[in-house]
VEXLUM-716299 format. One record per residue (C-alpha): residue number from 1; residue in one letter; x negated, y negated, z negated. Coordinates in nm, 4 decimals, always signed. Each point is the difference from the previous one (the first is absolute). Layout:
BEGIN
<r NUM "A" <X Y Z>>
...
***
This chain:
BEGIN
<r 1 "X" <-0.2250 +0.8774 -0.4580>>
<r 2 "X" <-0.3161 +0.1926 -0.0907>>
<r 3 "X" <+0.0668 +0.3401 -0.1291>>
<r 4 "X" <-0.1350 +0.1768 -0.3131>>
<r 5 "X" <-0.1709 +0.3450 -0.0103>>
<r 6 "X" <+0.2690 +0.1486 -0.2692>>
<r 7 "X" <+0.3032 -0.0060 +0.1662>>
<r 8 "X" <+0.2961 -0.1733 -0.2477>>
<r 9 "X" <+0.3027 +0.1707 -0.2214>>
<r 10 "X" <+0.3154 -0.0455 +0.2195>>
<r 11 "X" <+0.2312 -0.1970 -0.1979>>
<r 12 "X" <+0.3560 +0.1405 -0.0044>>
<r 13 "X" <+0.1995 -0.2638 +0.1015>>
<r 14 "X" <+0.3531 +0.2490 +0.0769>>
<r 15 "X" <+0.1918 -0.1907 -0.2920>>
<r 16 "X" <-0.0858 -0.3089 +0.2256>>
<r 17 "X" <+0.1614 +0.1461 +0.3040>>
<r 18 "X" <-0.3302 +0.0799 +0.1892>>
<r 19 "X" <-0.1959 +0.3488 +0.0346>>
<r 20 "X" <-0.3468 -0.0871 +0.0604>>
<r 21 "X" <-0.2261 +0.1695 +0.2577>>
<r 22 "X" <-0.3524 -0.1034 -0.0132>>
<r 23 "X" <-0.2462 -0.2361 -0.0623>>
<r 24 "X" <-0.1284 -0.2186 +0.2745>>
<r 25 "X" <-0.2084 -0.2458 -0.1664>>
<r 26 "X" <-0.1633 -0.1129 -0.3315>>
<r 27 "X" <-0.1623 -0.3088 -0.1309>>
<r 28 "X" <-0.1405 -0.1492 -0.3141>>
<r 29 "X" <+0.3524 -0.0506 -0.1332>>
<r 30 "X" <+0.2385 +0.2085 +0.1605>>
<r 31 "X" <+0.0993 +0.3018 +0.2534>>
<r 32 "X" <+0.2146 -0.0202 +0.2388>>
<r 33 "X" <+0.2147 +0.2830 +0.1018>>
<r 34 "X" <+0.2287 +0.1676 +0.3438>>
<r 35 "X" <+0.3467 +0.1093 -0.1325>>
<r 36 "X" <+0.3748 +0.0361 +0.0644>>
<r 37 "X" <+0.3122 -0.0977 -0.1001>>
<r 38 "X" <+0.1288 +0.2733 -0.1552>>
<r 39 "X" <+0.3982 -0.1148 +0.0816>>
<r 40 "X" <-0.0993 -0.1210 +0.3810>>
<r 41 "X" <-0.3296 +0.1881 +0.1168>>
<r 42 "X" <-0.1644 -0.3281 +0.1157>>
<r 43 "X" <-0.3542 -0.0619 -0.0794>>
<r 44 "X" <-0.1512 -0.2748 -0.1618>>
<r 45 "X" <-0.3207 -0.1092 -0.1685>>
<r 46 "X" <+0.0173 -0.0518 -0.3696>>
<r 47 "X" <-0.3194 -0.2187 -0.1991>>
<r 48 "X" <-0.0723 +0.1340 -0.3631>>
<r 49 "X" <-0.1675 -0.1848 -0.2506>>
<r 50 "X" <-0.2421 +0.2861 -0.2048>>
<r 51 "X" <+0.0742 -0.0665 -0.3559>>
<r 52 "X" <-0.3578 +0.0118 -0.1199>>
<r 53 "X" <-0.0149 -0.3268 +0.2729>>
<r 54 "X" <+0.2986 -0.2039 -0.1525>>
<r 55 "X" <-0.1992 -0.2493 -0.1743>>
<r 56 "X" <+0.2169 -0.4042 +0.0355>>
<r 57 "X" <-0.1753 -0.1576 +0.2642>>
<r 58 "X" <+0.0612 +0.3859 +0.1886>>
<r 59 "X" <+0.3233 +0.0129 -0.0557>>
<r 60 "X" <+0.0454 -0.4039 +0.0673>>
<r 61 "X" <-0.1506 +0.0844 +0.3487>>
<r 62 "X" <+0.2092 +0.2635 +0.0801>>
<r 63 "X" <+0.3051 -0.1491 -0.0998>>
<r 64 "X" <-0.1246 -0.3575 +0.2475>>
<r 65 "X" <-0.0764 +0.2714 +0.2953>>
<r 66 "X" <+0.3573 +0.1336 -0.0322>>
<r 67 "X" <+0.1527 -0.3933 -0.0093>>
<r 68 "X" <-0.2108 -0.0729 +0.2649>>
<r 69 "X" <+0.1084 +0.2569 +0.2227>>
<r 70 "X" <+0.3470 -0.0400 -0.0715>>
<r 71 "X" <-0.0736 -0.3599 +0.1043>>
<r 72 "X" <-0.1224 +0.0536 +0.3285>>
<r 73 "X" <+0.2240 +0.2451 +0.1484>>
<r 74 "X" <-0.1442 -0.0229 +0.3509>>
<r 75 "X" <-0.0488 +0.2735 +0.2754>>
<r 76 "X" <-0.3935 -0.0208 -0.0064>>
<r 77 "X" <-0.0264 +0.0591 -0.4150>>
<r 78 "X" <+0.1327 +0.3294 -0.1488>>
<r 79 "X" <+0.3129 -0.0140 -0.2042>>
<r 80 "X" <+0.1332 +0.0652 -0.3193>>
<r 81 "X" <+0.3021 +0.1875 -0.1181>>
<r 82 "X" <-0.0141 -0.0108 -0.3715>>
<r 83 "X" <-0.1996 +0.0470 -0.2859>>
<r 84 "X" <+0.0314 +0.2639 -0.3269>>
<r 85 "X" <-0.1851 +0.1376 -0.2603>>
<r 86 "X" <-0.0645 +0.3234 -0.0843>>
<r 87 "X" <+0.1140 +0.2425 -0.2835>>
<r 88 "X" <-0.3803 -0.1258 -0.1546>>
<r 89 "X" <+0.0375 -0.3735 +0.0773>>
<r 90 "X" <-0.2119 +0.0010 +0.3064>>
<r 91 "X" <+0.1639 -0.2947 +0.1870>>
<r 92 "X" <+0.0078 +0.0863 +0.3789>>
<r 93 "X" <+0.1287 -0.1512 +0.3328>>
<r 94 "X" <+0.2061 +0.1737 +0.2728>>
<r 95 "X" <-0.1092 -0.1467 +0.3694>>
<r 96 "X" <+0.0834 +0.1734 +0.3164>>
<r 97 "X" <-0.1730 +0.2419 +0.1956>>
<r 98 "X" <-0.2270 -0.0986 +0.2701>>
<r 99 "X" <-0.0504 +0.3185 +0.2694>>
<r 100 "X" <-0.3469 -0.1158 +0.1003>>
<r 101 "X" <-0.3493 +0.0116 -0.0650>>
<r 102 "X" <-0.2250 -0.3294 -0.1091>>
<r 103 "X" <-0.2154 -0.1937 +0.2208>>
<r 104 "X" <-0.3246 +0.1331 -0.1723>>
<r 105 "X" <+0.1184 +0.3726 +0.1018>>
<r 106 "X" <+0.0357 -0.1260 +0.3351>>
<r 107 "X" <-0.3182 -0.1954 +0.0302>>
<r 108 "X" <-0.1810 +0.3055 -0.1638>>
<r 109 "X" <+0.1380 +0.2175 +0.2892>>
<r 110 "X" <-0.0570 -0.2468 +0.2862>>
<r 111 "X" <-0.2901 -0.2365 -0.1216>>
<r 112 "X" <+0.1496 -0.3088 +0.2397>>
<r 113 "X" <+0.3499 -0.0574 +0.1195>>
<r 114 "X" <+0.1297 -0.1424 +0.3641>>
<r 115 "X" <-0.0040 -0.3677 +0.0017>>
<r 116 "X" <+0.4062 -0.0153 +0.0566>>
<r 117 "X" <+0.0578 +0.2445 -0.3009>>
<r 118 "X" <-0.2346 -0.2530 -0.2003>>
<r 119 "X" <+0.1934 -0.3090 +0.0752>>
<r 120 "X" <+0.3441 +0.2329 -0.0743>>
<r 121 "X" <-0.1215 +0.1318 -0.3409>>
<r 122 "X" <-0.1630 -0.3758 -0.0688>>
<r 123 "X" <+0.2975 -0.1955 +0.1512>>
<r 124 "X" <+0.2287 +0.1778 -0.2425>>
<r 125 "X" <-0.2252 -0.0377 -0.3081>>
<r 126 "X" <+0.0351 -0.3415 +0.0947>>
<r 127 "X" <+0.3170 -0.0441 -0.0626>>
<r 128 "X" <+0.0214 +0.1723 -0.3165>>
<r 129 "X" <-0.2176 -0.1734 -0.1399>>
<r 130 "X" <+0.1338 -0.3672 +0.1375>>
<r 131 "X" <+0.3038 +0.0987 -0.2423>>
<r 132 "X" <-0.2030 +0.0981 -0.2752>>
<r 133 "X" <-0.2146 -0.3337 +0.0369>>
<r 134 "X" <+0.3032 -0.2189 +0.0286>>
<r 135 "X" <+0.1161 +0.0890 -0.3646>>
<r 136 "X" <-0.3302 -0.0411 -0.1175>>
<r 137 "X" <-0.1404 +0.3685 -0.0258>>
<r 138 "X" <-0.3306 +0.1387 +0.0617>>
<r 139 "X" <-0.0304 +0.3889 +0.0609>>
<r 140 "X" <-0.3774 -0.0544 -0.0816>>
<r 141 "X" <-0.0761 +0.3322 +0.0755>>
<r 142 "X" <+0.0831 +0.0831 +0.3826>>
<r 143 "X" <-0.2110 +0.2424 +0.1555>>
<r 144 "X" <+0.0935 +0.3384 +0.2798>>
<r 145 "X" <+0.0644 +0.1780 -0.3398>>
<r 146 "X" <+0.2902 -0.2161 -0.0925>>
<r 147 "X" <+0.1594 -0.0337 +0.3654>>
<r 148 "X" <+0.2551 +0.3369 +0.0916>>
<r 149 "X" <+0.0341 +0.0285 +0.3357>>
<r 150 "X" <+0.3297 +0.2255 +0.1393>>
<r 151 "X" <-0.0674 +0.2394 +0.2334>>
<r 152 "X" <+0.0198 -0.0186 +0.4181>>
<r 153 "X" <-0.1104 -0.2301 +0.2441>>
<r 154 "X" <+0.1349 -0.2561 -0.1228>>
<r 155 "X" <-0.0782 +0.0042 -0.4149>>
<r 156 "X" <+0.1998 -0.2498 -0.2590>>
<r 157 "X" <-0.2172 -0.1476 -0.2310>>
<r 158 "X" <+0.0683 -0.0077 -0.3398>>
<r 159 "X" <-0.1826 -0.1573 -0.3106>>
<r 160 "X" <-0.0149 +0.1514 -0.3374>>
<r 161 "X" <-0.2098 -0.0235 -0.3179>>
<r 162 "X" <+0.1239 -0.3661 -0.1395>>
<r 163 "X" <-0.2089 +0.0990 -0.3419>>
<r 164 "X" <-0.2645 -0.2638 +0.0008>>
<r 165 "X" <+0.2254 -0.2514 +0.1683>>
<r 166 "X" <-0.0418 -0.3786 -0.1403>>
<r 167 "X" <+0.2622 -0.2464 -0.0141>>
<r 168 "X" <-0.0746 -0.3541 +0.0650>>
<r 169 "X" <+0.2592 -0.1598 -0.1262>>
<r 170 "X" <-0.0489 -0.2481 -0.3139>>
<r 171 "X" <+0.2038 +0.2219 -0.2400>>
<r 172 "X" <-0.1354 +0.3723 +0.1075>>
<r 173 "X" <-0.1491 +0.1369 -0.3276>>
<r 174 "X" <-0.3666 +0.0427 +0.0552>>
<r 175 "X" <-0.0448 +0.3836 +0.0030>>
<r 176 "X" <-0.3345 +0.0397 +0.0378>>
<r 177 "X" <-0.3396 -0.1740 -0.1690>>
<r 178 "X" <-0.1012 -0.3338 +0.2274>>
<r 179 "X" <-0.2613 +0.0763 +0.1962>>
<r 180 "X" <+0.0197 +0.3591 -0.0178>>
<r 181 "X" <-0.1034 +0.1365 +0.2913>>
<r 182 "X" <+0.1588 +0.4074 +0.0876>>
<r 183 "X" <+0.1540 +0.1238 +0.3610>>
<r 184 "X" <-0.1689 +0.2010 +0.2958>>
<r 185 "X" <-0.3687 -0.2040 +0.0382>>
<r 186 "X" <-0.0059 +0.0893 +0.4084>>
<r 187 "X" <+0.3529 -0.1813 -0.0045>>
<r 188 "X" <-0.1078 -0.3238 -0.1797>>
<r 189 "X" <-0.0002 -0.3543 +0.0220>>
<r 190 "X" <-0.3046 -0.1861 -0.0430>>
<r 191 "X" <+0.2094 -0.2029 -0.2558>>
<r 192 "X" <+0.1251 +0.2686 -0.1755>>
<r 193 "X" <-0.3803 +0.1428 -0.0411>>
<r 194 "X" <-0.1148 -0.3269 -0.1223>>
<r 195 "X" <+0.3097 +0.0233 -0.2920>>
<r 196 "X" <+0.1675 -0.3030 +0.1673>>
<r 197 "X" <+0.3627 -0.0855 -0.0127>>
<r 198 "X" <+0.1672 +0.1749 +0.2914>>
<r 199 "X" <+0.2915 -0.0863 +0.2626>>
<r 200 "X" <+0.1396 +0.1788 +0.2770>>
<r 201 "X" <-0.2912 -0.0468 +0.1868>>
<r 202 "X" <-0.1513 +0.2785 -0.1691>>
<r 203 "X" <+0.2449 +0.2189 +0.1831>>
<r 204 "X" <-0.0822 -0.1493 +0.2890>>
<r 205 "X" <-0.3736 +0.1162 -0.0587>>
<r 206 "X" <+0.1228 +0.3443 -0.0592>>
<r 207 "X" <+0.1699 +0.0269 +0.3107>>
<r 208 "X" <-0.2934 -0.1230 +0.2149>>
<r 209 "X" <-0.2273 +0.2734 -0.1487>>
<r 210 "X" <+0.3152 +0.2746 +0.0866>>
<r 211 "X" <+0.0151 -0.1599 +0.3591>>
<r 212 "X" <-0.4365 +0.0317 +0.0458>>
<r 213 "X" <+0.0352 +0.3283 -0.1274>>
<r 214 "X" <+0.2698 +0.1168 +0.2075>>
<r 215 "X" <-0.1621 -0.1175 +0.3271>>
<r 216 "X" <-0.3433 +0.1033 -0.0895>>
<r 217 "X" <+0.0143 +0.3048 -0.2106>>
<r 218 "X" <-0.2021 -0.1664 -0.2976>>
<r 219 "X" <-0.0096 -0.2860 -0.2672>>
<r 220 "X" <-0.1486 -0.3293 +0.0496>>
<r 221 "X" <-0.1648 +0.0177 -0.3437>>
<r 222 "X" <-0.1027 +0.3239 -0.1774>>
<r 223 "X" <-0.2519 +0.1231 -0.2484>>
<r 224 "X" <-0.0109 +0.2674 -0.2626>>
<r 225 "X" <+0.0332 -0.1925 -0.3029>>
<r 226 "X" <+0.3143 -0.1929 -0.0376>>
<r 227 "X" <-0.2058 -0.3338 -0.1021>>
<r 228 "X" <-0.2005 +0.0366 +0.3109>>
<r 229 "X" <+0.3022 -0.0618 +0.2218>>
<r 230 "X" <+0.1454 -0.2546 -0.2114>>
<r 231 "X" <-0.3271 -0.2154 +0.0905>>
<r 232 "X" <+0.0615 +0.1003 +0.3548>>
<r 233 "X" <+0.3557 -0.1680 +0.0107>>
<r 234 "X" <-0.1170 -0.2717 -0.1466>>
<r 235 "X" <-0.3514 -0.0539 +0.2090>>
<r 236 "X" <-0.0061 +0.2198 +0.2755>>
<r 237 "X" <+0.0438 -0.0790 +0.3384>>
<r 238 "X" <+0.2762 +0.2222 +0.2179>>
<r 239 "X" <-0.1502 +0.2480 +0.2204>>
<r 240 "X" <+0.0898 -0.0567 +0.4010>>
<r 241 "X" <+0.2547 +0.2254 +0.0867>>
<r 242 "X" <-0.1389 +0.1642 +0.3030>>
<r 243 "X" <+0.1950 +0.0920 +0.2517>>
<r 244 "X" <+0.2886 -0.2408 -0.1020>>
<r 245 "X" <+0.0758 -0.2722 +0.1962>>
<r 246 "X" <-0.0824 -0.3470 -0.1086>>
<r 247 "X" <+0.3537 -0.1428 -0.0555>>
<r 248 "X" <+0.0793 +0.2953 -0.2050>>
<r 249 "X" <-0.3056 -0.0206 -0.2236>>
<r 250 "X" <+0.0299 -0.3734 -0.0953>>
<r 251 "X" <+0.3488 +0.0372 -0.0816>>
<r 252 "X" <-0.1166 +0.3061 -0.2402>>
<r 253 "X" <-0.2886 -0.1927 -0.0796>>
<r 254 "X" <+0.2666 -0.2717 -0.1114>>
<r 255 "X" <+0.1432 +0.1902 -0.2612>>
<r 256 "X" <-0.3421 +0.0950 -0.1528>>
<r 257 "X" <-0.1150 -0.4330 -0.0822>>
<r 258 "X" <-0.1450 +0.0592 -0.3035>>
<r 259 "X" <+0.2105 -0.3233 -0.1199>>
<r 260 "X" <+0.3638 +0.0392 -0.0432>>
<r 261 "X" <+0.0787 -0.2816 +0.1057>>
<r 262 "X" <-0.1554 +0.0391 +0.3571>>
<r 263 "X" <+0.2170 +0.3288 +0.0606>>
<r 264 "X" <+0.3590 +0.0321 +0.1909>>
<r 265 "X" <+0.2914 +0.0583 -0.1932>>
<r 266 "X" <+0.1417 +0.3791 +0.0430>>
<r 267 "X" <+0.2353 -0.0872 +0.2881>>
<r 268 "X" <-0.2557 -0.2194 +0.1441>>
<r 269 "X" <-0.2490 +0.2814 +0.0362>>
<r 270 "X" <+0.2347 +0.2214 +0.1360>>
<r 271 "X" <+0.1166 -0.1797 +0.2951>>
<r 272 "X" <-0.3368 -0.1008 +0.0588>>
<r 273 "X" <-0.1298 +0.3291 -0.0286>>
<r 274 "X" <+0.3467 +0.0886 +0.2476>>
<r 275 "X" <-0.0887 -0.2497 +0.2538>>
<r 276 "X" <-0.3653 +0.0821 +0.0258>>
<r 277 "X" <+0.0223 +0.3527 +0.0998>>
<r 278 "X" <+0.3025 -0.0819 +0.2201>>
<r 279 "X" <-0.2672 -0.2045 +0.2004>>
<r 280 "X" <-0.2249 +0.3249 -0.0361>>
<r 281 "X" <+0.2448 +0.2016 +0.1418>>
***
């Protein structure tokens, strides 16, 4: 979650039963805090909708992140406890705390990751997400940012940030303007840049560009201006990885068809993506 220059009011949130600590993130809509049960000590993460941000179709997609969540309940996405408002009406969400740092501070520090910790971090994203597609959800924005990893050798993966999710299914109110196109541009589907209706596969694409960039310390497609790398998803060839062995680069390269159709599903690419540098290894 990008963070602001002026650093946020903390919200006192004691009549609520937590004591909050500090921020750790802020976005366009909302801040997201550390703090502590007051009656327990234990630590969680708590979502707060800034007031000044609560217009309907906010406050509609906060409220279908928090469903959604509660929906999934799986090991790989982050949880949530409960949800409040405060003493102002700011509506907010309790989730628990992840002791870890996110993929993007990790990348950042090591540029490119081992091959086995790639198919761990990937394999598990994987899975996640093969729950998330089977109801008919679309995180629609993964990228390192969004992944936290826990700490030692071997890290749990965990997804957060279901705010732009979309819901395929025939009755899911339509949250956002057709066509409208917002999300991370390096992270996008070629669909998605064209304004085209989206599926799962879209995740799919995400993960490929995650999986390229863990292996080779850069993005397939990257420009300064945000409509320059839009084009580049949906025209641009993939760069060779170098270095990579073949097996491993079409399976990668797999994930990155610039039709949806022509991708794996989640679970596909992550067995294939398992089995390829098993024969590597």
């Amino acid at each position: 979650m990008p963070h602001s220059d002026t650093l946020p009011v903390p919200p006192d949130l004691s009549r609520n039963g937590y004591e909050v600590i500090h921020c750790i993130g802020q976005g366009a809509v909302a801040t997201v805090w550390k703090a502590k049960l007051i009656e327990s000590g234990e630590f969680v993460a708590i979502k707060l909708l800034r007031s000044e941000e609560a217009d309907l179709e906010t406050i509609q997609r906060f409220s279908q992140e928090v469903s959604l969540l509660k929906e999934l309940g799986h090991p790989g996405i982050v949880n949530v406890y409960h949800t409040g408002v405060t003493h102002h009406a700011n509506p907010f969400v309790v989730m628990e705390w992840i002791d870890g740092t996110s993929l993007r501070f990790l990348l950042d520090r090591e540029n490119t990751l081992p091959l086995n910790q790639v198919d761990q971090i990937n394999s598990q994203l994987a899975a996640a997400l093969a729950l998330a597609h089977s109801k008919e959800i679309v995180h629609r924005d993964l990228k390192p940012e969004n992944l936290l990893l826990t700490p030692g050798a071997n890290p749990h993966v965990k997804v957060v940030d279901f705010g732009m999710a979309k819901l395929l299914r025939p009755e899911a109110p339509e949250l956002t303007l057709r066509n409208a196109i917002f999300g991370t541009p390096q992270y996008m589907s070629p669909e998605r840049a064209m304004g085209r209706e989206i599926t799962s596969a879209a995740d799919v694409y995400a993960m490929g560009i995650m999986v390229y960039e863990m292996v080779s310390g850069r993005r397939p497609f990257d420009a300064r201006q945000p409509t320059e790398v839009l084009i580049k998803h949906v025209k641009g060839d993939v760069p060779a990885l170098e270095g990579i062995p073949d097996n491993i680069e079409n399976v990668v390269c797999s994930a990155l068809a610039k039709e949806p159709q022509d991708r794996p599903s989640a679970l596909e690419f992550g067995d294939r993506l398992t089995a390829a540098i098993a024969a590597n290894a």
